[in-house]
Each structure stands twice: as C-alpha cells, then as structure tokens.
TORLUM-278626 format. One line per 10 residues: number of its first residue (from 0); their letters; for each residue y, x negated, z of C-alpha. Coordinates in nm, 3 decimals, padded with zeros to 5 digits. Layout:
NUM = a = Y:X:Z  ...
This chain:
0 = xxxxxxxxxx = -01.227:-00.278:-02.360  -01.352:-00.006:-02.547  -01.198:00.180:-02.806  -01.161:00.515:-02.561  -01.000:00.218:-02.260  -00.742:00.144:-02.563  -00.637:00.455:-02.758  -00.660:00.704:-02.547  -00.343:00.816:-02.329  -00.233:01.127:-02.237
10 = xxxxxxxxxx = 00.058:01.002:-02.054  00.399:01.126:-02.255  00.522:00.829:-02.438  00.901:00.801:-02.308  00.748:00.819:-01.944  00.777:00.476:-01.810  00.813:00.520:-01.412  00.662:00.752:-01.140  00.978:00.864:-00.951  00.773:01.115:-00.721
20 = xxxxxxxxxx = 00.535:00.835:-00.654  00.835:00.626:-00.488  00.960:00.992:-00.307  00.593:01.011:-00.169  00.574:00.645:-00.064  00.940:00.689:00.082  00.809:01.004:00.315  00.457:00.834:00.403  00.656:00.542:00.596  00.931:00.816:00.745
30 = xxxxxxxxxx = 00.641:00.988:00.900  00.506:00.646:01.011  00.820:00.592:01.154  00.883:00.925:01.322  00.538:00.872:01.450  00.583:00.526:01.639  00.931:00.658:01.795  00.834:01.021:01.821  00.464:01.123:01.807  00.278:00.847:01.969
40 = xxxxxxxxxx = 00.116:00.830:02.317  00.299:00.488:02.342  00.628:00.436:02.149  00.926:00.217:02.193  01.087:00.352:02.465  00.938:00.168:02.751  00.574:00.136:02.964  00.668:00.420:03.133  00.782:00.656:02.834  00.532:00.800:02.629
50 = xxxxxxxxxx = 00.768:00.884:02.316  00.510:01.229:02.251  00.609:01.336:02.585  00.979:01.234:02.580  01.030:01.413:02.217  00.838:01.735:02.301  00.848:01.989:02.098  00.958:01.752:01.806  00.633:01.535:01.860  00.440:01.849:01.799
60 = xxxxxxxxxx = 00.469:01.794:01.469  00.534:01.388:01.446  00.200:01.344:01.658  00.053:01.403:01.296  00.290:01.070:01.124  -00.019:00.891:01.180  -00.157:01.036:00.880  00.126:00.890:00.638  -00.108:00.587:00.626  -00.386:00.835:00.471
70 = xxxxxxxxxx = -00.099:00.877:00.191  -00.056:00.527:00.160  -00.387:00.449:00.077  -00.431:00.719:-00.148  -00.128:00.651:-00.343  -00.269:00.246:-00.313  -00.616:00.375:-00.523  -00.349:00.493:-00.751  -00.133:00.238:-00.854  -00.346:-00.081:-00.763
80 = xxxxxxxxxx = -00.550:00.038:-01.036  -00.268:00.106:-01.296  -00.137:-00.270:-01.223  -00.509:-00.402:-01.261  -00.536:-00.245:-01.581  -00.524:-00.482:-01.879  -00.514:-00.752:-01.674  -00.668:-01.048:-01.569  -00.754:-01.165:-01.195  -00.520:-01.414:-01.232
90 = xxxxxxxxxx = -00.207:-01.176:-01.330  -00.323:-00.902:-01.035  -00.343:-01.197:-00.779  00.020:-01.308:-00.844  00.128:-00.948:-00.915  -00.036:-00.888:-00.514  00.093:-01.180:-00.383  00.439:-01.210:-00.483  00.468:-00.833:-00.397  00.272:-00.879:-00.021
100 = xxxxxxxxxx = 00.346:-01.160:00.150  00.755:-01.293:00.110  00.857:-00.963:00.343  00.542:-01.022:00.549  00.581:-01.365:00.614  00.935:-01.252:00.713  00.825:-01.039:00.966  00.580:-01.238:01.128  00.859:-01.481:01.195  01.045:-01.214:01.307
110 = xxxxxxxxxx = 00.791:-01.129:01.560  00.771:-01.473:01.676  01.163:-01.467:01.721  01.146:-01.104:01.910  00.881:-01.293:02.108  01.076:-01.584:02.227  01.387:-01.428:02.285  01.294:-01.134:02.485  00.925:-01.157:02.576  00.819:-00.854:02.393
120 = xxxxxxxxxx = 00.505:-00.808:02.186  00.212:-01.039:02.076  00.433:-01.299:01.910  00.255:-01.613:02.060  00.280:-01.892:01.906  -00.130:-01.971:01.904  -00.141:-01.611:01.668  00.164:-01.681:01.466  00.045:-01.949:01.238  -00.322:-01.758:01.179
130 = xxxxxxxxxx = -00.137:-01.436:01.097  00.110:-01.617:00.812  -00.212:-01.620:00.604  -00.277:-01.246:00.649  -00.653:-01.277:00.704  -00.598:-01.320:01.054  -00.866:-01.071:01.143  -01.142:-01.252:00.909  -01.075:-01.539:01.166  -01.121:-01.319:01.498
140 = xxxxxxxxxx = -00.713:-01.378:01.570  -00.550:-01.074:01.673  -00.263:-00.896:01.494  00.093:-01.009:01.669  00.236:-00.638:01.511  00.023:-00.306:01.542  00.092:-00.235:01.193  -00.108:-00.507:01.041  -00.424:-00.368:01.051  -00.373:-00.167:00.734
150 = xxxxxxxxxx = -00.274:-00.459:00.546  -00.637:-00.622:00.658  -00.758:-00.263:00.482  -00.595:-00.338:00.187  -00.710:-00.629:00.133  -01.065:-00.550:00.135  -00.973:-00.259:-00.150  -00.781:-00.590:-00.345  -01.081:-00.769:-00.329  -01.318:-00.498:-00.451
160 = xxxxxxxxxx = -01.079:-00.419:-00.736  -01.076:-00.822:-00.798  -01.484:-00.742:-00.887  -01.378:-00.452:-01.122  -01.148:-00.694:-01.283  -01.357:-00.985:-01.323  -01.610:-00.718:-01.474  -01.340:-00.530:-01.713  -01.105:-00.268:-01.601  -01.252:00.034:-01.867
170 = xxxxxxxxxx = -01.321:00.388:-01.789  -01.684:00.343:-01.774  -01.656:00.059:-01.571  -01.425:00.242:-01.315  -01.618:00.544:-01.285  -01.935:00.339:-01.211  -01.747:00.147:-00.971  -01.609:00.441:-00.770  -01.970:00.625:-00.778  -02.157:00.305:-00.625
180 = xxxxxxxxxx = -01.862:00.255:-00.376  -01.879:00.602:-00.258  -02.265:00.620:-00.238  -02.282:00.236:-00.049  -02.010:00.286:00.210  -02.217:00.641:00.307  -02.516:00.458:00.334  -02.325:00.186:00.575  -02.129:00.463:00.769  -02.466:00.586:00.829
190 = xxxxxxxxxx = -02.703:00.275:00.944  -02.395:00.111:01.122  -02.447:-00.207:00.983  -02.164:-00.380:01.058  -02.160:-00.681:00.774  -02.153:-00.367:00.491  -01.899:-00.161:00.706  -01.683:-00.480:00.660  -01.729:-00.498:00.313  -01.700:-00.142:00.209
200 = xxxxxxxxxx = -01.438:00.009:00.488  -01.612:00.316:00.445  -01.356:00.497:00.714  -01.083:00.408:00.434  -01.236:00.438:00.116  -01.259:00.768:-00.017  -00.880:00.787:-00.012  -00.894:00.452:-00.261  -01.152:00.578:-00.409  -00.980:00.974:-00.493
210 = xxxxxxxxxx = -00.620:00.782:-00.553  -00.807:00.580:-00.833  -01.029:00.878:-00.966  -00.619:01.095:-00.972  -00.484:00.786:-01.203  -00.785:00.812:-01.422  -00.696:01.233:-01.452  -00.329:01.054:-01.524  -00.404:00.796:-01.774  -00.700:00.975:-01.935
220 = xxxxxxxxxx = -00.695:01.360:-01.885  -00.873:01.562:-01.616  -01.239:01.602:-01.624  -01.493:01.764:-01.393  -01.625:01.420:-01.293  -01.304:01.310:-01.225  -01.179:01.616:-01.004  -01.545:01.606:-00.855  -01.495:01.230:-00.756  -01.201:01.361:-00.575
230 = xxxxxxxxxx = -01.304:01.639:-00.422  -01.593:01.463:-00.276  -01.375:01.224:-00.159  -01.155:01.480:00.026  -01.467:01.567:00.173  -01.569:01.288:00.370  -01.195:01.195:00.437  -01.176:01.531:00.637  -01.496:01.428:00.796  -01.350:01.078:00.938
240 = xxxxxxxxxx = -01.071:01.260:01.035  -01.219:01.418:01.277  -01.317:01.162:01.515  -00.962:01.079:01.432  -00.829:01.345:01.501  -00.965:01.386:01.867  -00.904:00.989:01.966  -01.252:00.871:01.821  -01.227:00.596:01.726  -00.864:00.533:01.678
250 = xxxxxxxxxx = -00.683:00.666:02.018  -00.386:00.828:01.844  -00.389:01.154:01.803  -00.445:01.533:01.998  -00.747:01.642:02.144  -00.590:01.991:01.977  -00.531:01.820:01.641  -00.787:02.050:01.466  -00.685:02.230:01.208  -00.387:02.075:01.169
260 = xxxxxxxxxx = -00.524:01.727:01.051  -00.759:01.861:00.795  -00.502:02.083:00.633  -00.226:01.795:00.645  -00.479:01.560:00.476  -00.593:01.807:00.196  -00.223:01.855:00.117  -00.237:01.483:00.085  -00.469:01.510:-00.156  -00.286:01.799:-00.329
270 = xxxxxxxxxx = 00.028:01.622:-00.394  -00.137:01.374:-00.563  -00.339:01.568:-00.801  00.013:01.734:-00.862  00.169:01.393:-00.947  -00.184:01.330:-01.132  -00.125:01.619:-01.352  00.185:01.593:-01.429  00.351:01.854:-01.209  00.606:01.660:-01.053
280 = xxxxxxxxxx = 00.777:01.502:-01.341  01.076:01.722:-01.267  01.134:01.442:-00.985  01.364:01.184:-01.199  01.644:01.096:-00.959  01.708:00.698:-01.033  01.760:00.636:-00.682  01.430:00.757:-00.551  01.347:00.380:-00.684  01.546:00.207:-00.423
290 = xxxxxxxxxx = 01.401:00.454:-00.155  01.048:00.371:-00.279  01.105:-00.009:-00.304  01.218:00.032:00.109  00.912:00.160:00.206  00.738:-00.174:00.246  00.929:-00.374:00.436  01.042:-00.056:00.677  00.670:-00.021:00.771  00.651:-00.405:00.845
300 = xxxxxxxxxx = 00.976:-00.440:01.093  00.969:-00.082:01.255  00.687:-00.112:01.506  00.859:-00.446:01.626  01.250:-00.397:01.601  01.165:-00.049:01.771  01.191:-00.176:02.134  01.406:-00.391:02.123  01.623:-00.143:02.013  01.598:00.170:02.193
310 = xxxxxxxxxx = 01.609:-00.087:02.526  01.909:-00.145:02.448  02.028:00.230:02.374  01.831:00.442:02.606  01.909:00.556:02.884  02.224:00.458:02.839  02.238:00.702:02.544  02.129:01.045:02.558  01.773:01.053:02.404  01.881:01.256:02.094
320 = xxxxxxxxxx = 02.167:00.997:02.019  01.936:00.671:02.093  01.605:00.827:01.896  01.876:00.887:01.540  02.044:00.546:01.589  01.712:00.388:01.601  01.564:00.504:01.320  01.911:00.516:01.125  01.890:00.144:01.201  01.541:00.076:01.080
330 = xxxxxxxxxx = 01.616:00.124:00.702  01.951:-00.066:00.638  01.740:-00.350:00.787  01.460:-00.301:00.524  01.734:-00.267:00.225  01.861:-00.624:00.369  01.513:-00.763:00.360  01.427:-00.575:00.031  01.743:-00.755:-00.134  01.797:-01.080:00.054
340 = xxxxxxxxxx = 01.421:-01.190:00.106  01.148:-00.967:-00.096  01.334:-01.034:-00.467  01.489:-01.408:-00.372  01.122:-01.493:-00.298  00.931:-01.341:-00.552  01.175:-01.501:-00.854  01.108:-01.807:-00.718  00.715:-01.761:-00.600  00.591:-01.598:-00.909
350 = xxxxxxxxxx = 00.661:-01.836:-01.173  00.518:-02.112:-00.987  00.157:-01.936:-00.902  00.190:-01.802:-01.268  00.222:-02.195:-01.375  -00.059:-02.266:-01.123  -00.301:-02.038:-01.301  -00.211:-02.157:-01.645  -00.296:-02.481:-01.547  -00.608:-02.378:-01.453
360 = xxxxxxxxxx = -00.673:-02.246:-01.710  -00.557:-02.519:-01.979  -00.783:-02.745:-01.795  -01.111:-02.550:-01.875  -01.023:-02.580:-02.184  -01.020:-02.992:-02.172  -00.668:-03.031:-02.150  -00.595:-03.296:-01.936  -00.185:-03.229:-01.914  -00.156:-02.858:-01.902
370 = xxxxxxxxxx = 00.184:-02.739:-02.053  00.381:-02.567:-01.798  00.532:-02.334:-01.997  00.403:-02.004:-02.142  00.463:-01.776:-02.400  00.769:-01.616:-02.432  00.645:-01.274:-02.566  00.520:-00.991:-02.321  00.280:-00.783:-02.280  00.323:-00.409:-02.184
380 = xxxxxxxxxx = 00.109:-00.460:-01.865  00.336:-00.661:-01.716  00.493:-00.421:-01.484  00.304:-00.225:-01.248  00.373:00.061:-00.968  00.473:-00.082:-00.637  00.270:00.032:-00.280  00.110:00.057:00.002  00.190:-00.009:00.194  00.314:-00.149:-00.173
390 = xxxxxxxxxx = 00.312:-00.015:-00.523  00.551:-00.040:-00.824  00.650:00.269:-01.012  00.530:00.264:-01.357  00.350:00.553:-01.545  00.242:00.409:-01.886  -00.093:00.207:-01.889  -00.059:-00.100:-02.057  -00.166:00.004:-02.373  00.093:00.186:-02.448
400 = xxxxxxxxxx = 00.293:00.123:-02.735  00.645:00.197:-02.573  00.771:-00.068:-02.379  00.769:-00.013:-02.006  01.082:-00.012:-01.790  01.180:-00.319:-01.576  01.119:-00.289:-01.179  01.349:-00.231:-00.944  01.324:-00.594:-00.842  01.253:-00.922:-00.950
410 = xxxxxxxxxx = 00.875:-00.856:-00.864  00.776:-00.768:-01.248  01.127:-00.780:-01.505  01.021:-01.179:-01.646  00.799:-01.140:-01.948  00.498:-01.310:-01.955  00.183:-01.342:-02.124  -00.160:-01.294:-02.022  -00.304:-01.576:-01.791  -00.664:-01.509:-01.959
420 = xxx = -00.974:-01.275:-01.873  -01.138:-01.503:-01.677  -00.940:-01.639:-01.404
C-alpha cells in the first residue's frame, strides 16, 4: 500500500459499525418481499392470482420492490470493498464463503424438500446437486429459486474484486479499476458481445461500481472524481432502467413505470451518498444489527416458502389477514436460520478453509508439514460489513488504529492473522 492507502482516514475513530447500512439492507429485502407477495405480475397466491392485481392499490407502489435489488448491489460495491481492504484473496474468499453459502445451501435443500412434498417449484432433483455449488448458471443448469440469479451477479462482482485484490486494494488501484470497468462494460453493452457481457455484467455494474466509488468518499473524503464516478454511474443505471422499467428485458415491472423508477433509483443513490458522508450516523439503534444480519437469509427462503404458505391461508383467510401472516411469517423463519444454521456453520466452516489456506501457503514456502495453527494476534481487518444480498456492518478500514467491534455473528469475532498477499 501506499502511504495515502495507510494513513489517511477520515472515518471518526470510535465509529466501528454502519447501523444505517444494516437499516438500508433490512428495507431493500422488505421491498423484495412486498414485491414477490404484493407487486409482482406473478406472486404466491396461485396460477390464477396475479398478486399486483389482487393487492391493487397497495401494488401501486410495491410494483416498484423490484428495485430493492438495485440497493443491494449498491450497498454490495460498498462493503465488499471495505472487507477486501487489507486483505488477502485468501481472507476475502473465506470471509465470502463462510458468509454465502451455509444459509444457501440451506435453502436449496429446502427447495428440494418444498419440491417433494408438495410438487411446487423447480426443486428437481437433476438441478439440486448443480445449484449446491452456486455456479449453476456457468454450467447452463437452471436456478430451482427465482431469487438466485442475483447471487450469479454477485459473484461475477467477487471475482472482479478477487483481480483488484490479487493486484493491491489502494486508492489508485481502485479508482483505475472502477474507470476501466465502467468504460469496458459500455463498450460490451454496446457491441453485444456476449463473452464480455458475461464478464463485465454491464446491466449491474454501475451500481458496484458507484457503491465502491461512495466507500472511497467514506474511507477517504469526497472528491470530484469520486462524486463524478458516481454520478456517472447513476447515469447509465437510470438508462438500464428503462428497458426495465417497461418489461425489457426483465418482464417485471409497468409499462407506466416512468418516472417513478428513475426517481426511486436516484434516491437509491442518495441514501448512500448520505450514509457516505456521514449524514446518517444519527442511526445507532443496536438492534438495527439483528435486522440487518436477517436480510440474507429472508431474501433466500421468501420466494419459496411464499406459496406454500398463502395456499394454505388464502382463501380461507380474507386477503388482508393471509398477505400480513405471510410475510409476518417470513422473518421469524430467517432469525431461526440466521441463529440455528448461518453462525453454527460458519464457526465450524471458517477455521477449517482458514487452515486450508495456511497450508497452502506453508507449502510454498517448502514446508512439507504445514502447522495447523495460526497466530493468535489479530488484525483490525478482520471484520468486515455484511451484504447483499450480504454485508457485515463495520465502518473503520482496517487501518485503523481502534479496534473494530465484533459481528453480530460468528461470521468475523475469532481473531486471526493474515493468510498472506498472495493467495
């Protein structure tokens, strides 16, 4: 790093977690929610129930929920940069898979059980095994939930941050990498080649690309190229929202969404720069960590546990009473699978792939018996904001001087040392 990438920090020093960050991440899968049960032209409520036309006039306004996924992503450019930061690739690989995949794999089995048991959705078993790896699209396998296909985003964004990593997570570094991202995934929106479209999601990216340019203004201090890397971005997010907006190419949305999407997605982008600047540090309420550590696993069950559900409650309930038990239902289950499966898992997942690493390590160094154990003293990167879909809620970079606060889970409170630069 350079001397700028290790000094500077105009975070306040006893600020040690984002509490509007989990708030935001709380209300981007509520509107997700709302959308699916509410808003969309399908919903849970049976073939022959659009939910936007059972819930009018309420779907007037969750017809737009769809756009809580824009917020994820944003807030994802955010924080999956803070947890790179001082690290290595092999410290943000564990950090990404210990915090991704012990709730997913839960749900996919949970598909596959709503599958067998009541014949609903895409839980075959030929799909299930492909889709435990999460790359199930990079094989041509469909998704057996609907809400998978962000995760298959995400990963793309992981693996472009796993270059920045591999070349050294600085300032310099990170505003390079955002200006050739931005300027490649134009040119492949515009020739339609489909092997750079792939690579560079351009559809998706200028909401990674503006959350990481807002955690730069964060960690840093604002500058004009910082707020003009944003505001580009903005830009051509409200131009693929368009063809959004009016069912092109994603079929979920108005033909009369204009203005509204626009204006919903530059308030997006204004809450952010808010939390950027510091303007929403007033938000400190402890809890808002619990609500923000939901937010995963909600988004993964919802879409599934929906139908099954409101079958069961409508229309033998009146459609007020089913639609709040439904989604009153949908969270307690996510706290269960928060407590009993996400933390259970990671304890015992991220120590071993932690071990794994070292050992790889060791070994390029000509040690033929790699010691399993590591260092006892920590770093202050260790924890990291949780998001996106995933995101832990940290503020200081890990640089700073005053120790950062534990997570609300067991995804980043062990100490550890760091695995080394180059793995």
């Amino acid at each position: 790093m350079s001397p700028a990438d290790t000094t500077t920090n105009t975070n306040p020093a006893g600020r040690t977690r984002l509490y509007e960050l989990d708030l935001l991440r709380f209300l981007a899968a509520t509107a997700v929610v709302l959308y699916h049960f509410t808003g969309s032209n399908a919903g849970p409520w049976g073939d022959d129930h659009a939910a936007r036309e059972l819930h009018a006039p309420l779907s007037l306004a969750t017809q737009f929920g769809y756009l809580g996924v824009e917020l994820f992503f944003l807030i994802s450019g955010f924080v999956i940069l803070m947890s790179a930061w001082g690290r290595g690739l092999a410290d943000f690989t564990v950090s990404r898979v210990t915090r991704l995949y012990p709730a997913y794999w839960f749900s996919v089995a949970l598909v596959g059980a709503i599958y067998l048991t009541t014949g609903l959705g895409k839980g075959r078993p030929e799909n299930l095994v492909p889709n435990l790896t999460m790359f199930q699209r990079g094989m041509g396998v469909e998704d057996v939930s609907g809400v998978y296909w962000t995760l298959w985003v995400e990963m793309h964004f992981y693996a472009l941050i796993a270059l920045l990593v591999l070349a050294g997570t600085t300032y310099r570094n990170c505003v390079a990498f955002m200006g050739a991202w931005t300027v490649l995934a134009l040119f492949a929106d515009e020739t339609g080649n489909q092997t750079l479209e792939a690579l560079l999601i351009p559809g998706h990216a200028p909401y990674f690309i503006a959350g990481m340019a807002f955690y730069l203004i964060h960690r840093f201090g604002p500058t004009t190229l910082l707020w003009g890397i944003a505001a580009f971005s903005w830009a051509v997010s409200i131009r693929h929202a368009l063809p959004t907006a009016t069912g092109k190419p994603y079929d979920i949305a108005p033909a009369d969404a204009w203005p509204a999407a626009p204006l919903i997605i530059t308030a997006l982008y204004a809450t952010i720069a808010l939390v950027a600047t510091g303007r929403l540090r007033r938000i400190r309420w402890r809890r808002l960590a619990t609500l923000g550590a939901l937010t995963y696993p909600t988004y993964l069950i919802h879409y599934e546990i929906g139908p099954v559900i409101a079958r069961h409650l409508y229309p033998r309930l009146p459609l007020w009473a089913a639609t709040v038990l439904l989604i009153a239902a949908v969270f307690p289950a996510a706290y269960l699978i928060h407590r009993l499966i996400e933390r259970p898992a990671a304890a015992w997942l991220k120590p071993r792939l932690r071990d794994s690493f070292d050992r790889v390590r060791l070994a390029d160094r000509g040690l033929r018996n790699p010691a399993r154990t590591r260092p006892a003293t920590a770093p202050a990167a260790e924890t990291e904001h949780r998001h996106a879909a995933t995101g832990e809620t940290t503020g200081n970079p890990p640089s700073d001087p005053t120790p950062r606060s534990h997570e609300e889970d067991a995804h980043g409170s062990t100490s550890s040392a760091p695995i080394g630069s180059t793995i």
